[in-house]
C-alpha positions in Angstrom: 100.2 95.4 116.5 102.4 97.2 114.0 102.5 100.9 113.7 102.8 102.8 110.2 103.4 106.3 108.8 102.1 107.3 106.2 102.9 110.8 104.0 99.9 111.6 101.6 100.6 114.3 98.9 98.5 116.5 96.8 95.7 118.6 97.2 95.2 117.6 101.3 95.2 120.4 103.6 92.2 123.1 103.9 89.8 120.2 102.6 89.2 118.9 105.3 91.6 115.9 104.9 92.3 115.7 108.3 88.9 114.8 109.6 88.2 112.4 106.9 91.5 110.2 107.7 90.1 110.5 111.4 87.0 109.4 110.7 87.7 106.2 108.7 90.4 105.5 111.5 87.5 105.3 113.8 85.9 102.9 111.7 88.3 100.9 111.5 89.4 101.0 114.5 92.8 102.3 113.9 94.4 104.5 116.8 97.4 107.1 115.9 97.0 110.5 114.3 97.0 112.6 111.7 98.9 115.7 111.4 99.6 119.0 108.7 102.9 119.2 107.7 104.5 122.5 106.8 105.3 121.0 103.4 101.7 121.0 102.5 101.4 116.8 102.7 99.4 115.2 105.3 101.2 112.4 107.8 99.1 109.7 109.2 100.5 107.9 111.7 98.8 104.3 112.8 98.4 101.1 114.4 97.1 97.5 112.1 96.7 94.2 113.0 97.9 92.9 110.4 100.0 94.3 107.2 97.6 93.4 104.9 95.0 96.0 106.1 98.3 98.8 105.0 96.8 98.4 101.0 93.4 98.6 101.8 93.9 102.3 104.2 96.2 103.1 101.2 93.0 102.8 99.0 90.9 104.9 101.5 93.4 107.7 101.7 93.9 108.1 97.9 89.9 107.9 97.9 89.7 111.1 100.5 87.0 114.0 100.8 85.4 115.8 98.2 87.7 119.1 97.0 91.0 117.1 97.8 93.6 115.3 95.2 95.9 112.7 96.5 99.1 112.1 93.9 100.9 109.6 96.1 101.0 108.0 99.6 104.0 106.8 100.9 104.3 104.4 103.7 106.9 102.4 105.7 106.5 100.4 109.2 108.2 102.4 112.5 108.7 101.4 115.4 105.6 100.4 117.7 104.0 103.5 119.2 101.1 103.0 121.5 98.0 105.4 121.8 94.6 105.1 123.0 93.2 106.6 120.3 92.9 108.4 117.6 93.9 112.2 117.4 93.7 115.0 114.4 96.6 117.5 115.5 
C-alpha cells in the first residue's frame, strides 16, 4: 500500500468537488481524504495498490463534476498513512 497526495487546481471548490473525489474513492476503494485548501485548490490525500492506478485517479480527477474546471493535478508519493476510510473534511 502506497499513499499519495494529490493538489488539484482550477475551478474546484463550491462545485461540489469534494463529494465527487469521495465518491469515486469509494468505488474504488481508495481510503484517505479530501480537503479545501485556503488557496482555492483541492488536496486529496490516498492509499493505491499499485502505482499504476495514480494515472488512472489522475484521469478521474481532471474529469470532475459538472460546473468545475481542473487546470492541473499535481501528485507525489508520501509517506504511508493509514485510515479506515475515506473522509471529505
Amino acid at each position: 500500500m502506497r499513499t499519495y497526495r494529490f493538489i488539484v487546481k482550477g475551478r474546484v471548490q463550491k462545485v461540489n468537488y469534494r463529494r465527487y473525489v469521495q465518491e469515486i474513492a469509494f468505488v474504488l476503494g481508495y481510503v484517505g481524504y479530501v480537503e479545501n485548501l485556503k488557496d482555492g485548490s483541492v488536496e486529496v490525500v490516498t492509499n493505491m495498490d499499485a502505482e499504476e492506478e495514480v494515472e488512472f485517479f489522475v484521469t478521474k480527477l481532471y474529469e470532475g463534476p459538472l460546473f468545475s474546471h481542473v487546470l492541473s493535478v499535481e501528485y507525489e508519493k508520501i509517506d504511508d498513512t493509514i485510515f479506515n476510510n475515506f473522509q471529505k473534511r
